[in-house]
C-alpha positions as CSV (number, residue, x, y, z in Angstrom):
1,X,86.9,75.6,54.1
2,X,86.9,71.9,54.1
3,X,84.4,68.8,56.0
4,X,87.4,67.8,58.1
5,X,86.3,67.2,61.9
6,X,87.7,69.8,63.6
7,X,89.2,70.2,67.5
8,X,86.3,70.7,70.1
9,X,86.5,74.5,70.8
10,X,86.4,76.2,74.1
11,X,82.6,77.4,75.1
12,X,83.5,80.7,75.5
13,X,84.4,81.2,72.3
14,X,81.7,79.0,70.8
15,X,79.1,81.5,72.9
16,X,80.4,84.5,71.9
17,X,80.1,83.7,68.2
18,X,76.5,83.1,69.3
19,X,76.1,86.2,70.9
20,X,75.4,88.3,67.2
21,X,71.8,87.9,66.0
22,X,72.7,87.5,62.8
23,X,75.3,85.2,63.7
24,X,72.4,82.9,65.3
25,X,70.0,83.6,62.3
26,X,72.6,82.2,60.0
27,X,73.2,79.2,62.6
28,X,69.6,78.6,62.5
29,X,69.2,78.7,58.6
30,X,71.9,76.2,58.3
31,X,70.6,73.8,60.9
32,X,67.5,73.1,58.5
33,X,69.9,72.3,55.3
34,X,73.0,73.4,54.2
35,X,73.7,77.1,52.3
36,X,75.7,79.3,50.0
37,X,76.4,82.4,51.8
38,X,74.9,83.9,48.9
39,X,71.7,82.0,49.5
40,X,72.4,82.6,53.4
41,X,72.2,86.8,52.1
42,X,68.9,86.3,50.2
43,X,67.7,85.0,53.3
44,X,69.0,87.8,55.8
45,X,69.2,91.2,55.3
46,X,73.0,91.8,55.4
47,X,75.1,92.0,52.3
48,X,77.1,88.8,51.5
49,X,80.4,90.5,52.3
50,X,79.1,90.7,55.9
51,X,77.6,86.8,55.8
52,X,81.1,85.5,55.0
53,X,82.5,87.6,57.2
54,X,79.8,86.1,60.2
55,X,80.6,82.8,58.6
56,X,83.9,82.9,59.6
57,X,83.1,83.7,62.7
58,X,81.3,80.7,63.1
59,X,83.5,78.2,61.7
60,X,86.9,79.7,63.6
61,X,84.2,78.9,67.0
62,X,83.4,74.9,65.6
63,X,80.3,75.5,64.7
64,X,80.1,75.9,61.5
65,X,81.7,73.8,58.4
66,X,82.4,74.3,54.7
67,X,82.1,71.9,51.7
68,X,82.8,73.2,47.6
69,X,80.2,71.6,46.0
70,X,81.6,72.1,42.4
71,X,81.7,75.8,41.8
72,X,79.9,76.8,45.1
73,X,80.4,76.5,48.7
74,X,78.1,75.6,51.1
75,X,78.2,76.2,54.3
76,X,76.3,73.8,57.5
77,X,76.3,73.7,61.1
78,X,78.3,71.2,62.7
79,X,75.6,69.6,65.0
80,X,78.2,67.5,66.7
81,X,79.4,70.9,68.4
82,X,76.0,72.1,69.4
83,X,75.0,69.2,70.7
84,X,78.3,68.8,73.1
85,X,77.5,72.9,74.0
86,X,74.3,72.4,75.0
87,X,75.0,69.0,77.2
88,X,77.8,71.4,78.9
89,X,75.0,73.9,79.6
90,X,72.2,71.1,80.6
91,X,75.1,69.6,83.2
92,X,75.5,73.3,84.3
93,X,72.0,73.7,84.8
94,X,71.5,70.5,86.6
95,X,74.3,71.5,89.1
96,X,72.2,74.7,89.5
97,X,68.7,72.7,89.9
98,X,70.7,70.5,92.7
99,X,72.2,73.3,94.5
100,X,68.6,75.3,94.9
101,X,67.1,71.7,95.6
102,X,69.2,71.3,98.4
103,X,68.7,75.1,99.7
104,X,64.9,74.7,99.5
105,X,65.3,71.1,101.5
106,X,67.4,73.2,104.4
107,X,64.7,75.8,104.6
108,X,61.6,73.7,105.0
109,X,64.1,72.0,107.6
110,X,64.7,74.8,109.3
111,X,61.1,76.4,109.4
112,X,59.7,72.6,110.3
113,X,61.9,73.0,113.5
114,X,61.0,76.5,114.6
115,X,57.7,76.1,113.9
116,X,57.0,73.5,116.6
């Protein structure tokens, strides 16, 4: 638990932490301010065991960071990570939007010169 940058973590990892709903609830709670996981298991309806359990999770994948703020501990999302995730998924799904660009080009190709 500390606000020390942390390692950038493999995407696998990163999406399987994502792939829990609650998981991605709690990730979407924090992206709007910062939480206790007490606060996080008002929110939710999971017990706060499970919530720091789920935080963990989160925070082992880079996503998540933790800060004591006196007596408490308060939990955010790391937007730094989710932002270099989803430009790995955008450059994915550019490659994909250039490969079916290129396909639909040969097609039309092909038909244009069997159709005369």
């Amino acid at each position: 638990m500390s606000a020390r940058p942390t390692a950038p973590e493999a995407p696998t990892r990163q999406l399987a932490a994502l792939a829990d709903d609650t998981r991605w609830a709690i990730l979407e709670l924090l992206g709007s301010r910062a939480r206790s996981a007490s606060e996080l298991a008002a929110e939710l309806p999971v017990s706060r065991q499970a919530i720091a359990k789920h935080l963990a999770i989160l925070e082992a994948a880079g996503l998540v960071d933790s800060v004591r703020e006196g007596r408490s501990v308060r939990h955010r999302a790391i937007g730094a990570s989710l932002s270099a995730l989803a430009d790995r998924l955008e450059a994915i799904g550019q490659q994909w939007e250039s490969r079916l660009d290129r396909l639909a080009q040969r097609a039309e190709a092909r038909a244009g010169a069997g159709g005369d």
